[in-house]
C-alpha positions as CSV (number, residue, x, y, z in Angstrom):
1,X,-0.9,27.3,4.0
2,X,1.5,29.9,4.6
3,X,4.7,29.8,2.4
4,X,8.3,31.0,3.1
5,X,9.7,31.9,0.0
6,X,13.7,32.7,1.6
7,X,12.2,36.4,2.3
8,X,8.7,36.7,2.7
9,X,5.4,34.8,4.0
10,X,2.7,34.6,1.2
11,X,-0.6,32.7,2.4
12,X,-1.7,30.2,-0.1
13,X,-3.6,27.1,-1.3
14,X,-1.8,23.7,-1.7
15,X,-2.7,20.2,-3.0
16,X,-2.5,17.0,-0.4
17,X,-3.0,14.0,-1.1
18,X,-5.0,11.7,0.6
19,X,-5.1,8.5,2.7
20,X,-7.6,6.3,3.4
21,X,-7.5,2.9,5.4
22,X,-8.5,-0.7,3.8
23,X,-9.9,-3.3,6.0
24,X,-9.2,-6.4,3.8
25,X,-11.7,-8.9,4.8
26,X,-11.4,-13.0,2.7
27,X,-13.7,-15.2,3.7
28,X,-15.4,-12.7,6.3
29,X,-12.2,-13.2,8.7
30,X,-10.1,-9.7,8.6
31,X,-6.9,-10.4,7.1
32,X,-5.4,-6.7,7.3
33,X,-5.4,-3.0,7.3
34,X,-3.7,-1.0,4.3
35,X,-3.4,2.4,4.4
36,X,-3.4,3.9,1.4
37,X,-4.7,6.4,-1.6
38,X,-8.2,5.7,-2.2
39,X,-8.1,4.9,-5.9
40,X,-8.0,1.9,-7.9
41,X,-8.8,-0.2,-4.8
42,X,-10.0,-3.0,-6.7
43,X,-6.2,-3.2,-8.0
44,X,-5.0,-3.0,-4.8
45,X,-6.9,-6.0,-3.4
46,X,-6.1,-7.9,-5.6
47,X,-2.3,-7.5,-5.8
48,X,-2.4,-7.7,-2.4
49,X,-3.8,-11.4,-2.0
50,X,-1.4,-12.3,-4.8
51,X,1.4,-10.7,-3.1
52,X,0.4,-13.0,0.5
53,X,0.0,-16.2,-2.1
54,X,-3.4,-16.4,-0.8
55,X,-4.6,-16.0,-4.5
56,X,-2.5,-17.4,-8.1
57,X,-4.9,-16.1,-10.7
58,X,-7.9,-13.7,-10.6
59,X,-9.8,-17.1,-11.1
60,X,-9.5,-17.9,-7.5
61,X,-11.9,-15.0,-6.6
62,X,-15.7,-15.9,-6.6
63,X,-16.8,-12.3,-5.4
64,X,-14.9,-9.0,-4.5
65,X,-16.8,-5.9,-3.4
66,X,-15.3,-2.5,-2.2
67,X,-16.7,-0.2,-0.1
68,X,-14.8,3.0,-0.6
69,X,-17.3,5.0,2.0
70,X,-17.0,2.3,4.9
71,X,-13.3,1.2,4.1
72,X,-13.5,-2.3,3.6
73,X,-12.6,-4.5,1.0
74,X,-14.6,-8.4,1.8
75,X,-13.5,-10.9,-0.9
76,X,-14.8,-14.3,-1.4
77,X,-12.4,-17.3,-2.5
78,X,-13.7,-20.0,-4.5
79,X,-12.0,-21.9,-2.2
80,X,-13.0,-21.7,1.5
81,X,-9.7,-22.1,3.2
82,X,-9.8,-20.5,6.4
83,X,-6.3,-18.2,6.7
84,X,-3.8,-19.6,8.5
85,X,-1.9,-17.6,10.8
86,X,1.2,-19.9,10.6
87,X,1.4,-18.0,7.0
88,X,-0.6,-14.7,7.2
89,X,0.2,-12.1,9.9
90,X,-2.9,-10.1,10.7
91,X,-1.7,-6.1,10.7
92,X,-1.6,-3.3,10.0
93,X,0.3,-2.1,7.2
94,X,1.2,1.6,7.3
95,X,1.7,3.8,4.2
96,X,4.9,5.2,5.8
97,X,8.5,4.3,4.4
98,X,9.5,2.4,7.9
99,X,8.5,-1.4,8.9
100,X,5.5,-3.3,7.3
101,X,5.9,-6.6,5.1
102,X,9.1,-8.1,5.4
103,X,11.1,-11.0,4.1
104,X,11.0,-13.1,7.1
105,X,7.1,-13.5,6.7
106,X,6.9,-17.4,5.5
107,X,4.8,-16.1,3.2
108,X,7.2,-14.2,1.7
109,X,9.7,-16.5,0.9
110,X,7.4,-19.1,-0.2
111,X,5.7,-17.0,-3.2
112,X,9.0,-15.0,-3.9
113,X,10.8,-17.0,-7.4
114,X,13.7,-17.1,-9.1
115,X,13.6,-15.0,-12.2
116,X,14.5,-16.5,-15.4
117,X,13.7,-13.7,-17.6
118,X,15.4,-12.9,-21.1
119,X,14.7,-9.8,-21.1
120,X,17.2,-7.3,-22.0
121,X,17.7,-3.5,-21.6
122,X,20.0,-0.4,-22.3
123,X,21.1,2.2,-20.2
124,X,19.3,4.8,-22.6
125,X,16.0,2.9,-22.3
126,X,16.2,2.6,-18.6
127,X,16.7,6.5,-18.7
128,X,14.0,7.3,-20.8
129,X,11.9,5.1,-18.8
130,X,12.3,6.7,-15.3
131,X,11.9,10.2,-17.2
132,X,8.8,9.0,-18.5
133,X,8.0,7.7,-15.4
134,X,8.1,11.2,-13.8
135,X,6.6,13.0,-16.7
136,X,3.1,10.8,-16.6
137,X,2.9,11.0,-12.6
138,X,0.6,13.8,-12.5
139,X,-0.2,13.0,-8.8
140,X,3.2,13.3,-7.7
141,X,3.5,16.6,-9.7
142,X,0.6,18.0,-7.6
143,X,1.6,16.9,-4.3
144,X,4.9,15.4,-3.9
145,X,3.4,13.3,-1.6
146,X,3.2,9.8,-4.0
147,X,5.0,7.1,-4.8
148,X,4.8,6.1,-8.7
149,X,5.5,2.7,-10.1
150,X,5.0,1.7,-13.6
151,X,5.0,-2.4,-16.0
152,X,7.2,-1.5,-18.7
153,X,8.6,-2.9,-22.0
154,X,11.7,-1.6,-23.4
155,X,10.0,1.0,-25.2
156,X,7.4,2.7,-22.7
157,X,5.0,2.6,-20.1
158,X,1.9,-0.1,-19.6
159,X,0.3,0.7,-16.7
160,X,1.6,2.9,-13.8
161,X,-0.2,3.7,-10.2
162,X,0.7,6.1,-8.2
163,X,0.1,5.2,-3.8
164,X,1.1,7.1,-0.9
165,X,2.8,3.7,0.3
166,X,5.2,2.4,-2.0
167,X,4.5,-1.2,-1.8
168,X,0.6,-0.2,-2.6
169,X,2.1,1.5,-5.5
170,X,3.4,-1.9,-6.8
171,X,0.3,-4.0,-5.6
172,X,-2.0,-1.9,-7.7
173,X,0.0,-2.5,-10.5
174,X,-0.2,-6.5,-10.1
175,X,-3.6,-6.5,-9.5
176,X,-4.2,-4.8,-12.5
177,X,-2.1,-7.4,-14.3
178,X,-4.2,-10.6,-12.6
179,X,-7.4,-9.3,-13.4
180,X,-6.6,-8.1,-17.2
181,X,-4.6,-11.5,-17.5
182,X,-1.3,-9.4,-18.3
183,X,1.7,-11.1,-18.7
184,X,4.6,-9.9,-16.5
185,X,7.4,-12.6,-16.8
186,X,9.6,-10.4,-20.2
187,X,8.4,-7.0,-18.3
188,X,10.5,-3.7,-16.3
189,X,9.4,-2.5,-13.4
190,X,10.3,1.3,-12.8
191,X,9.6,2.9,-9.7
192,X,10.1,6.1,-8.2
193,X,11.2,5.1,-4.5
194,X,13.8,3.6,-2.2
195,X,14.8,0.1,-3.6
196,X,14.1,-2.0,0.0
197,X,14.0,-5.8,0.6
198,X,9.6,-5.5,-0.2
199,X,9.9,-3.9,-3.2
200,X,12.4,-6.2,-4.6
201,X,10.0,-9.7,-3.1
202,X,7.3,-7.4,-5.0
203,X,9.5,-8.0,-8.5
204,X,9.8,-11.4,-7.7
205,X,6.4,-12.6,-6.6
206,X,5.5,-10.6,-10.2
207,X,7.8,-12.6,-12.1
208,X,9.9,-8.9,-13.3
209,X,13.4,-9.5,-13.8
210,X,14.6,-6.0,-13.8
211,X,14.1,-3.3,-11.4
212,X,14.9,0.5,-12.0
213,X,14.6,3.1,-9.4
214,X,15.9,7.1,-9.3
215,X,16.3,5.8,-5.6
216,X,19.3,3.8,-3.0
217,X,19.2,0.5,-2.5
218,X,19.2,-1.1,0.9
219,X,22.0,-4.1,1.4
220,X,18.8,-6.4,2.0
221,X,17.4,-5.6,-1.4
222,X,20.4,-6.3,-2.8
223,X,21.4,-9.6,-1.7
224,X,17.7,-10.8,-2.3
225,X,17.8,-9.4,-5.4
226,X,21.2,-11.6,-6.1
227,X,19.7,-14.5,-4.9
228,X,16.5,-14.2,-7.0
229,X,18.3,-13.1,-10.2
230,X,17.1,-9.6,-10.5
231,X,19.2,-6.8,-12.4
232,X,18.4,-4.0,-9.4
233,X,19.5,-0.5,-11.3
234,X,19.2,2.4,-8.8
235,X,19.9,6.5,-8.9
236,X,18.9,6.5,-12.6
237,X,19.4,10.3,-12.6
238,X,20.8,13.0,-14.2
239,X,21.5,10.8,-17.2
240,X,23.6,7.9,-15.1
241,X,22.9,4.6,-13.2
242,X,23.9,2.3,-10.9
243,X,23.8,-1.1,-12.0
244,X,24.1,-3.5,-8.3
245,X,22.8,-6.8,-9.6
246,X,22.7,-9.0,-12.9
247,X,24.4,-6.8,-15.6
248,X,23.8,-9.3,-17.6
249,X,20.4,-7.9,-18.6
250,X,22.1,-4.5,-19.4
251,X,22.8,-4.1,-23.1
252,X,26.5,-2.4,-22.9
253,X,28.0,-1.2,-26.1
């Protein structure tokens, strides 16, 4: 590349990240196209079926295999229900921040819950998690072309993916958690990007009671995220936050 510095053109070498499209295929009948950074695919699968409700536990897959080279990902379910279209909308799901899954899918609504969790949190642990957050998103630091989400506890980091599309991001994260049989119900999600209505159905179908973002929130995540009892914390920057949702997790001395 050539850069522009404010006063002169220097010709250089830059880091890009990379995207890749998914075929999911369940049952042999194509379900969908995700487009997104070709690692932990496996994941990303996973979350994804979890995320539709077409899948509960990793024990409802007999057989997944993933072809990185041809772009498919063909998954077997124990049970051999064909997909019903009344629920799942065949698509294709960009990696861009505009339209792709939205709340009005039925499916949506039916695998979204109400949170119960007791889980508690204070404004200096939700700081230190979003800086450490940014500190362990090497990808991000390379490219700035990622977004990074990470399954918290109070005191650090679990597991974090990083995903050219932020919804992947959060996926690969609860795919993780189905096939290592993680629990997610007392856990913090933190996440690097714009709090929308998918990201907050993504805490919900995971069970996550609390959300934290550096980003805005939408109005649509935030009623959703009233209605499902999520504490949504946003621009959790510069050493201060916005709490929109449940304070009542917030620990405020």
């Amino acid at each position: 590349m050539i850069k522009f510095d404010g006063s002169t053109f220097n010709e250089q070498e830059d880091e890009i990240v990379t995207e890749t499209p998914l075929t999911i295929r369940v049952n042999g009948e194509e379900l969908a196209t995700v487009v997104c950074s070709p690692d932990a695919l496996e994941d990303l699968t996973v979350g994804f079926l979890a995320a539709e409700g077409l899948i509960r536990s990793i024990t409802d897959i007999e057989q997944l295999n993933v072809n990185e080279d041809r772009g498919f990902a063909d998954v077997e379910l124990k049970v051999k229900k064909s997909i019903s279209h009344d629920y799942y909308a065949k698509r294709f799901i960009s990696s861009c921040c505009g339209k792709s899954r939205q709340f009005y899918f039925h499916n949506d609504m039916r695998t979204a819950k109400t949170i119960m969790s007791q889980t508690r949190i204070t404004p200096e642990q939700c700081i230190h998690l979003m800086k450490e957050l940014f500190q362990s998103s090497t990808e991000f630091q390379k490219t700035g072309g990622v977004h990074n989400a990470a399954l918290c506890t109070t005191d650090g980091i679990l597991v974090s993916r990083a995903d050219i599309g932020r919804h992947n991001a959060l996926d690969k994260i609860y795919g993780h958690c189905l096939r290592e049989k993680l629990n997610m119900s007392d856990k913090i999600i933190a996440f690097s990007g714009r709090m929308s209505s998918e990201i907050v159905l993504k805490a919900a179908k995971m069970g996550v009671g609390i959300l934290l973002s550096k980003s805005a929130p939408s109005d649509l995540a935030l009623k959703l995220a009233n209605d499902l009892k999520i504490t949504a914390v946003g621009f959790i920057r510069g050493g201060q936050m916005n709490i929109y949702t449940h304070p009542e997790r917030l620990i405020m001395q």
